[in-house]
C-alpha positions, 0 to 999 in steps of 0.5 A, spaced: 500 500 500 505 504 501 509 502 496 502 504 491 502 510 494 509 512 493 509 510 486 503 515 485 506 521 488 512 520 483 508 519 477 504 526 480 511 529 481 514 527 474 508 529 470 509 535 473 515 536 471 514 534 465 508 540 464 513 545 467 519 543 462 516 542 456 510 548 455 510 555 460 503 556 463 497 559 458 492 563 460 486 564 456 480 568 456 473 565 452 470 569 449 474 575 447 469 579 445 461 580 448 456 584 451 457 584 458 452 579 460 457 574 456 461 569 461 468 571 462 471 563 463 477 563 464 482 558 464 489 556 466 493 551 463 501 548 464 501 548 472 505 544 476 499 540 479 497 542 485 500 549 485 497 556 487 495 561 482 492 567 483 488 570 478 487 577 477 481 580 472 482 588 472 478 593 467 477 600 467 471 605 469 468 610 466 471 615 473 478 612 469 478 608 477 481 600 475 475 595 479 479 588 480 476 581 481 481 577 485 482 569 486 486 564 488 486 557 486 489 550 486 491 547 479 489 540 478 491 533 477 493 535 470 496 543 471 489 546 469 484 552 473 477 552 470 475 558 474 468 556 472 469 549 476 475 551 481 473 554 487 477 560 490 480 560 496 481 567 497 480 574 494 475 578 493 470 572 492 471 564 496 467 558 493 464 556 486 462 562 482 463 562 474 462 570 474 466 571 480 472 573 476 467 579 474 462 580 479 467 581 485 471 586 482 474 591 487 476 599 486 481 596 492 486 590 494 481 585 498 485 586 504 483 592 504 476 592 503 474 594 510 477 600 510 473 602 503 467 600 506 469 605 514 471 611 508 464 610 505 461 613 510 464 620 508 464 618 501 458 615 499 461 617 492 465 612 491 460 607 489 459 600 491 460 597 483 463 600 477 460 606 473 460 603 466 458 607 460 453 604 456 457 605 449 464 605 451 468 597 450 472 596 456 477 591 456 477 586 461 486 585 464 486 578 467 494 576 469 496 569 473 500 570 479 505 564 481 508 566 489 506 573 487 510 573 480 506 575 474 507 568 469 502 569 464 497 574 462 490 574 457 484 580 456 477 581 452 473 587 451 466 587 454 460 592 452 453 593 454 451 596 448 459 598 443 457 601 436 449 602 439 448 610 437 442 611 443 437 616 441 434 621 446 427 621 446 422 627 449 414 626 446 408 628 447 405 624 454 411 625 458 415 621 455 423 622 456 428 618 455 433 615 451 432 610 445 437 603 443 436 601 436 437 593 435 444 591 433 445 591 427 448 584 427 442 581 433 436 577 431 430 582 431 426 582 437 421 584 441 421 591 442 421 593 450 419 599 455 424 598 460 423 602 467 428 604 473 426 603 480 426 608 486 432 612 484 429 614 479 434 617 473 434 612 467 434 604 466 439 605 461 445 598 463 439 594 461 436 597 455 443 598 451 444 591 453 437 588 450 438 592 445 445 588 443 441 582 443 436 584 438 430 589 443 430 595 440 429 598 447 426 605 450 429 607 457 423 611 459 424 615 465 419 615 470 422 621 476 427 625 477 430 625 469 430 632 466 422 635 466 418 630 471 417 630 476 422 629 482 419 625 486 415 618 484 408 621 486 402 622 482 405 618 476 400 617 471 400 612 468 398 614 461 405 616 459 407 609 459 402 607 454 405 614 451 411 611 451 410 604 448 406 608 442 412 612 441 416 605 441 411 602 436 411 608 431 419 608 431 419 599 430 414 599 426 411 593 432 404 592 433 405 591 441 411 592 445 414 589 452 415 592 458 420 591 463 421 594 470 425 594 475 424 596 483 418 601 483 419 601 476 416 593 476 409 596 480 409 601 474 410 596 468 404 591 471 399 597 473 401 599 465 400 593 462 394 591 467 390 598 465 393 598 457 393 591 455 392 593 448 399 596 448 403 591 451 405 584 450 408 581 455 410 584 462 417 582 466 417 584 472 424 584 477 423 584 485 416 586 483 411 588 488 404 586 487 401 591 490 399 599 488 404 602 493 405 609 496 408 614 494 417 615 495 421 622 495 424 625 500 418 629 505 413 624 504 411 623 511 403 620 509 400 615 505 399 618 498 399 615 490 405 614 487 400 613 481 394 616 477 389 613 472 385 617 468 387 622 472 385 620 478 389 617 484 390 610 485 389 607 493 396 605 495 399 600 501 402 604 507 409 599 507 412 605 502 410 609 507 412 605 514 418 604 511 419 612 510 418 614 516 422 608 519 426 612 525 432 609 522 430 610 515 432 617 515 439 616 519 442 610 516 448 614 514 453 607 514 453 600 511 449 596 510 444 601 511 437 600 512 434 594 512 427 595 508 423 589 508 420 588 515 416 594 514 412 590 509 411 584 510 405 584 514 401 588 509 403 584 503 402 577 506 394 580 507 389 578 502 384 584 504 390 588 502 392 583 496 384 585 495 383 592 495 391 595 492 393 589 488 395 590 481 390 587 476 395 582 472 389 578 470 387 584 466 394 583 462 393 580 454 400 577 455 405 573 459 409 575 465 415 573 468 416 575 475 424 574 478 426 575 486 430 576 491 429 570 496 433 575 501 431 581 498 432 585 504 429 592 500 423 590 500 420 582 500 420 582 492 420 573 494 413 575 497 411 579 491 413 574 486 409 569 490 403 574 490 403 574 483 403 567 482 397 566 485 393 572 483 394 569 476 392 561 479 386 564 483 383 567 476 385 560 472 391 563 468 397 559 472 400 559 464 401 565 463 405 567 469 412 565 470 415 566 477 423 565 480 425 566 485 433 565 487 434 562 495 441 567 497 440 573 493 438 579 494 435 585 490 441 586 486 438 580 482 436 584 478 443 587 475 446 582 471 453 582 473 453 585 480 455 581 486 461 579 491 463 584 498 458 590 496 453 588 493 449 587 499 449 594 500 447 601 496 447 608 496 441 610 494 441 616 490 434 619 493 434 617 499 441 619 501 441 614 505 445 606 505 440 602 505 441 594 504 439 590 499 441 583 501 444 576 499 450 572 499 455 574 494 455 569 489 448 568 490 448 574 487 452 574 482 450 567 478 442 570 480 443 576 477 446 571 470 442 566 470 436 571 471 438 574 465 438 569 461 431 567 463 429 574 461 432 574 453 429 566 454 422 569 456 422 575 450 424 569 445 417 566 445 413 573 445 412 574 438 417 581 436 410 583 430 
């Protein structure tokens, strides 16, 4: 048995001699060129088995910072790391994560993360995830390390929406955003209205990446966007049919989608709901299933977030319980403040599912609902599960699909976002840190895989 052992241990040994003397480590990087959702697998070749490799993927930011993902791994039997399979032991991720090499990049070493984290408080500027600009190419740096000395390097350039000409938009109905003609190059899709959750501005990463799978995609600003109004309150829902007649008109379809994140779900299900002639599907990211309150600064009491045909819509008070939590005003370093208990009670009631629910059965079109299972904003896993059953009660159980991921949080809904912040947010409205929930690598391959099941969705909604 010993003598079996022995021969084993020098079979390992000379094979390893044998990779480290005939080839030199190789690093690759497939595939060299994609949007930002396309994987970035890398891996590792001509190691002595068994040795630890450090690997470093770094890219650029639209503020000219440089974001840096780290990982630290074992090469196996036959000298190679598969990043998609390895685990990492240290870094700025640990355990499996296929996108970890993308999700955990840090503006700093991940040693000194906690010391980023203390200077947040006085420079909340300084962000939770790189600012990345839609139309720019980044080109993503990735080096392995051998104990601290550099032996080989490989790069690829990633993209939201590279060679996309965005056209600003500013039409009749409040309609204000910008415009992404499909990629010349994608398969034609189903043009989508894409909506932006509380912190108001536009959803412009999301609608610069369907458009570069082939959605022309109109980013329609909801609040705090050039002329509209400052706060998420008294929003008439008529400027969502407004702008999917502008998109209609510009694409030639005869329907459209609409997508929204956050409060921009609630937004995108009212508007599907009330102008089922405009829409033909509805993908709703932490979704409510319920006509909340209004949200801005100063808003103390219950009051409509939303209008239809000029009147206001009855609102739930979780908004508002939230908004004058004593902590919410006062969460001035992260994680911030924890939203989701302030709903939980309104929106697991059936009466109150009765009186303010959204009427998704009113739709003509699917849905497909994704959640956070540790959304800490709000209980975005109840609100998927609340429209799953609006749809089973009314005998529609097939026009409604629901996912929900176990570990993660809101970030979900943003392809590419994960690792040691990502459980946490600045919000630009608030002016507050606020939590959003979630294991990292939760996170991260959600927020992927979500991603997938949105273009999977749009596929089987016919573009015409």
């Amino acid at each position: 048995m010993i003598r079996s052992l022995a021969h084993a241990l020098l079979a390992l040994l000379f094979a390893g001699e044998v990779v480290s003397a005939a080839d030199s480590p190789q690093l690759s990087v497939t595939p060299p060129a994609g949007p930002i959702d396309a994987p970035l697998h890398v891996v590792m070749r001509n190691v002595l088995p068994g040795t630890r490799v450090r690997i470093e993927a770094a890219r650029p930011d639209a503020r000219g910072r440089t974001w840096t993902a780290v990982g630290e791994y074992l090469a196996d039997a036959s000298g190679t790391i598969d990043v998609d399979l390895a685990p990492s032991l240290a870094g700025s991720y640990t355990g499996v994560s296929a996108h970890g090499l993308w999700c955990s990049a840090l503006p700093v070493a991940p040693e000194h993360l906690s010391e980023y984290v203390t200077s947040l408080r006085q420079h909340p500027e300084l962000g939770t995830s790189p600012l990345l600009e839609v139309s720019a190419l980044y080109t993503v740096t990735v080096r392995a390390l051998i104990g601290g000395k550099p032996v080989a390097t490989a790069s690829a350039t990633r993209s939201y929406a590279h060679g996309i000409v965005p056209e600003e938009v500013s039409a009749a109905g409040g309609v204000r955003g910008r415009f992404f003609p499909a990629a010349a190059q994608a398969t034609a899709g189903v043009p989508v209205v894409v909506l932006a959750g509380s912190g108001g501005g536009l959803p412009e990463t999301q609608a610069a990446l369907l458009a570069s799978h082939g959605h022309p995609a109109l980013a329609q600003g909801i609040f705090d966007y050039k002329d509209l109004p400052s706060t998420l309150r008294e929003i008439p829902l008529e400027s969502f049919r407004a702008g999917a007649q502008w998109l209609k008109q510009r694409t030639g379809a005869a329907r459209v989608a609409i997508m929204g994140t956050s409060r921009g779900s609630e937004g995108a299900g009212l508007a599907a709901s009330y102008f089922p002639q405009e829409f033909s599907a509805a993908i709703l990211y932490v979704p409510s299933h319920l006509t909340n309150g209004a949200f801005g600064p100063g808003i103390t009491d219950v009051v409509p977030a939303w209008t239809y045909g000029g009147k206001p819509l009855a609102a739930d008070h979780g908004e508002t319980d939230s908004n004058n939590a004593g902590d919410a005003q006062h969460s001035q370093e992260p994680p911030g403040f924890i939203g989701t208990p302030y709903y939980l009670k309104t929106w697991s009631d059936p009466a109150v599912s009765k009186a303010v629910g959204i009427p998704y059965e009113r739709m003509q079109g699917p849905v497909l609902a994704i959640a956070g299972g540790a959304d800490e904003m709000w209980p975005s896993f109840i609100g998927a599960e609340q429209i799953r059953r609006r749809f089973i009660e009314q005998g529609k159980a097939d026009q409604v699909e629901v996912h929900i991921y176990p570990g993660a949080g809101h970030m979900v809904s943003r392809v590419g976002t994960g690792g040691p912040l990502s459980g946490f947010v600045f919000h630009p409205v608030a002016k507050d840190f606020e939590a959003t929930g979630g294991l990292a690598n939760a996170n991260c391959e959600g927020s992927f895989d979500a991603w997938e099941k949105v273009l999977a969705f749009l596929t089987r909604v016919a573009p015409r």
